[in-house]
N, C-alpha and C positions, 0 to 999 in steps of 0.2 A: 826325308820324312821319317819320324820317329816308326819302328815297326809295328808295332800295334793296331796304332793310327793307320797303316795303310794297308794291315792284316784284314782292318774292321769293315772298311770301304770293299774291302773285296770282296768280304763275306755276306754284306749287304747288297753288292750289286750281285754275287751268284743267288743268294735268297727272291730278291725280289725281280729279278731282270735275268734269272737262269742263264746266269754267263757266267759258262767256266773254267775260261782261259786268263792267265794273269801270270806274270812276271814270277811272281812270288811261289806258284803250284810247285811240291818237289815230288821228287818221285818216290812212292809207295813201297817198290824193293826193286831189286834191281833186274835185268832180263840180261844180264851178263854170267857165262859163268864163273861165275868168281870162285867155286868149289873147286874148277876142272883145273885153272891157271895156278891159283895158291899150293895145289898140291904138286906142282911141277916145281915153284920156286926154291923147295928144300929149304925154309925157316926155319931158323934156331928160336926158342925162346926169348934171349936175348938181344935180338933183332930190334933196330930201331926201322920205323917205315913213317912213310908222308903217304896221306892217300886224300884224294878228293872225299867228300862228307856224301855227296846226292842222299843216297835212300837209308843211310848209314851199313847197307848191307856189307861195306868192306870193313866197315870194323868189325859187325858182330862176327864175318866169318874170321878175321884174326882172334879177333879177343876166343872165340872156339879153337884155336887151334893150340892156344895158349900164348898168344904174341902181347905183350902188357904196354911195347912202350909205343905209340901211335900219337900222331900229331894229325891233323883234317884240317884241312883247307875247302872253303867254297867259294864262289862269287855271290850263292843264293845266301842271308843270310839266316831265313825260316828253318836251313836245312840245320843249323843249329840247334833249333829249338823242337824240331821234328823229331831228330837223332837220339837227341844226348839228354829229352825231355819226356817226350811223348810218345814214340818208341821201344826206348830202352824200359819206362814205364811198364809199358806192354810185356816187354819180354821178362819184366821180374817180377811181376803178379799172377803171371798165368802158365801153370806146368805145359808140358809138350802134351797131353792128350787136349786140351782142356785152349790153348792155341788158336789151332783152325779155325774151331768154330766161334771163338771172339773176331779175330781178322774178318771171316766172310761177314760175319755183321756186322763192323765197321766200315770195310771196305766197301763189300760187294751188296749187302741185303739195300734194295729202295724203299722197302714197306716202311712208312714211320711209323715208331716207335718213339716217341720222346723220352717217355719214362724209363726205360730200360736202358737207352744212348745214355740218358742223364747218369744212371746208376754206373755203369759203366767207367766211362770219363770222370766224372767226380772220384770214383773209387783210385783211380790212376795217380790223381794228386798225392798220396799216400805214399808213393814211389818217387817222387821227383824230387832232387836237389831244391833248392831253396829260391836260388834263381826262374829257376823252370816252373817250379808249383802256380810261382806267382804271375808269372806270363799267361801259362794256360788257366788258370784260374778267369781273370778277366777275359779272356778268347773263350774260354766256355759259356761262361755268364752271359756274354754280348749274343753268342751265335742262339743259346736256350731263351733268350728273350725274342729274337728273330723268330724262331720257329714257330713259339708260344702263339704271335701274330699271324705268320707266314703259311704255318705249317705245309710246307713245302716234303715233297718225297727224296730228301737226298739227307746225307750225313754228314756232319762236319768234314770227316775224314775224305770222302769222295768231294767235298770242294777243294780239301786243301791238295790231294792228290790228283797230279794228271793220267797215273795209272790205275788205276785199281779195280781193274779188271782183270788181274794176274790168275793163273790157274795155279792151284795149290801143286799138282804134280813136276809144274814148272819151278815151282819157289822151290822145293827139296830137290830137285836137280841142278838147280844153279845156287844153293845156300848149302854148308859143308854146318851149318848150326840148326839146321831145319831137317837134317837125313835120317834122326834116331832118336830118342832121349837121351842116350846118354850122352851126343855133342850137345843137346841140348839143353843138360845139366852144367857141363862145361862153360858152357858161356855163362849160364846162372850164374855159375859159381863167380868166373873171370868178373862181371859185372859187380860186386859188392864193393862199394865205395872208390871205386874205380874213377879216377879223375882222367878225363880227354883234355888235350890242349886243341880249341878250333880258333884258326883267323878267317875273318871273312876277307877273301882277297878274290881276284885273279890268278891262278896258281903258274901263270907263266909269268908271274911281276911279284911272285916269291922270296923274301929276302929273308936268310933266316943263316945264323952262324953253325948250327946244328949241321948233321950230316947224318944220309941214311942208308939202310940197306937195301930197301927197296924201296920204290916211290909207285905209285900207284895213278895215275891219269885218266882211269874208265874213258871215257868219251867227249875230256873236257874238251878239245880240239876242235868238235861237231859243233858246240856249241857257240864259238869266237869267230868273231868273223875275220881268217887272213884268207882276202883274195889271191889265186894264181899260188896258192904252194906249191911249192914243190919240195924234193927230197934234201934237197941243199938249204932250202930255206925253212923247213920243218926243223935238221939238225940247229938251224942257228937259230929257231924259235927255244927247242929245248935245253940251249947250252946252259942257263942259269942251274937250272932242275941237273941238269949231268955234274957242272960243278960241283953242286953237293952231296953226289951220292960218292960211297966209298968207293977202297980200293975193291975189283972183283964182283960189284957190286951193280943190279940192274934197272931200269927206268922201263917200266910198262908202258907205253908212249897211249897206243891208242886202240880200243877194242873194232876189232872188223866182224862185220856178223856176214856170213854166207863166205865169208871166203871162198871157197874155191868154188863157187859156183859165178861163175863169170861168162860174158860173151864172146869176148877177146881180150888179148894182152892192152889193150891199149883204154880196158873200164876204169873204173874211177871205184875203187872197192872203199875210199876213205870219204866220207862228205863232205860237201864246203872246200875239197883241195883238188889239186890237178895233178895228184899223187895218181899214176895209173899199176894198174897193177903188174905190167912190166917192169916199174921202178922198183915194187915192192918185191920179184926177185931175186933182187939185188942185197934184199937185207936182212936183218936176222927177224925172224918169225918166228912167236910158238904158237903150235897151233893147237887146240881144244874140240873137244866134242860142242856140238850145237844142241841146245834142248827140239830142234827140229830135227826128226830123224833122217838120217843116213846124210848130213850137210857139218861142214867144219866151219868152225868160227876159229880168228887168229888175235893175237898181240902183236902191233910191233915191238921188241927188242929196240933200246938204244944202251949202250955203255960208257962209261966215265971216257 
């Protein structure tokens, strides 16, 4: 089904039938830290990476760090036009004071406002590739005619996100381009004319001649369904993804939140798999602060 067409549908049954679950919802930002893990990796500039698209939070915190050359892979294909459209929009219209408090009104504020959302989002179009203007342009239009009728207490932005209930102290602890102004110039900056390459795929059915220095997988594993994993058959799920990364070079496989808070050796710290965490150690882990205090969250490590 063309995207649009089944963006519309969606946005009409959350308007009029307050349901706001759907295939299509990406995530808002991310609840990984992707500030704590990145600054462990030691990237050069030069660095070629693959990373999953979801909330695009993995690229803005590369392209902050100064990483240019990145490739995004999703299975969602919204997560496309959310990133590298609507997003990014966001983030080159509005300095670091001036930020928050756009987000909490798109994300988090219920009170409608139509005329202000309108001014808002319309204002955004001004920022977007030619591609992107044009998508959201009609997805504005359709959603501001709903309302007009509906006027319902939600925001575009809270239908199209299944998070957005994030706490801003959370986002600058897990975003390394949210910590300050000046990363947050940085990315400004990184962002001018700045061309992504995204396929919508499966990032474990990955074909690509390219080779990277890192690869990046957040939580795609959570979301595929392979019954009865295990440690042997997770490596032979990832061997495509290892193929192409270089020599010396590493594969963030899958983020674990709570690590080491477990019951026993024999929990299940990865979801969806039968990975227990006695298999886990067995292998290589980095491990990271958790934005919950005094609690560790980890990576698995895999290698060429």
């Amino acid at each position: 089904m063309n995207l649009i067409i089944e963006l519309k549908a969606y946005i009409l049954q959350a308007i009029r039938d307050n349901t706001l679950r759907n295939n299509l919802q990406v995530y808002a930002f991310t609840n990984e830290n992707i500030s704590g893990y990145l600054n462990k990796c030691k990237l050069k500039k030069e660095d070629k990476v693959l990373s999953i698209c979801s909330s695009g939070d993995h690229l803005y915190n590369l392209l902050s760090l100064g990483i240019n050359n990145i490739d995004l892979i999703d299975i969602n294909p919204l997560t496309e036009y959310y990133t590298l459209g609507l997003k990014k929009a966001l983030l080159k219209a509005y300095n670091y004071k001036e930020i928050k408090y756009i987000l909490n009104f798109l994300y988090k504020d219920k009170n409608l406002n139509i005329i202000k959302e309108k001014e808002l989002l319309y204002s955004l179009l001004n920022y977007m590739d030619t591609e992107y203007k044009e998508f959201w342009l009609e997805i504005f239009n359709y959603y501001f005619e709903l309302q007009d009728k509906y006027k319902v207490d939600i925001k575009l932005l809270q239908i199209l996100c299944q998070d957005y209930y994030f706490k801003w102290d959370e986002l600058v602890f897990n975003n390394n381009y949210l910590k300050n102004n000046d990363n947050y110039q940085k990315l400004q900056n990184n962002l001018q004319n700045k061309k992504i390459y995204f396929e919508t795929a499966n990032i474990f059915n990955f074909n690509t001649s390219q080779s990277y220095d890192l690869i990046l997988c957040s939580n795609a594993l959570e979301h595929c369904y392979y019954p009865n994993l295990t440690i042997d058959g997770l490596n032979r799920l990832y061997k495509g993804l290892k193929d192409i990364l270089k020599e010396d070079s590493i594969l963030l496989a899958t983020y674990i939140y709570g690590f080491k808070n477990v019951n026993s050796y024999s929990s299940y710290p990865i979801g969806g798999t039968d990975i227990t965490y006695r298999d886990l150690i067995k292998e290589e882990i980095l491990e990271v602060d958790s934005y919950k205090m005094g609690e560790k969250d980890a990576l698995l490590v895999l290698r060429k």
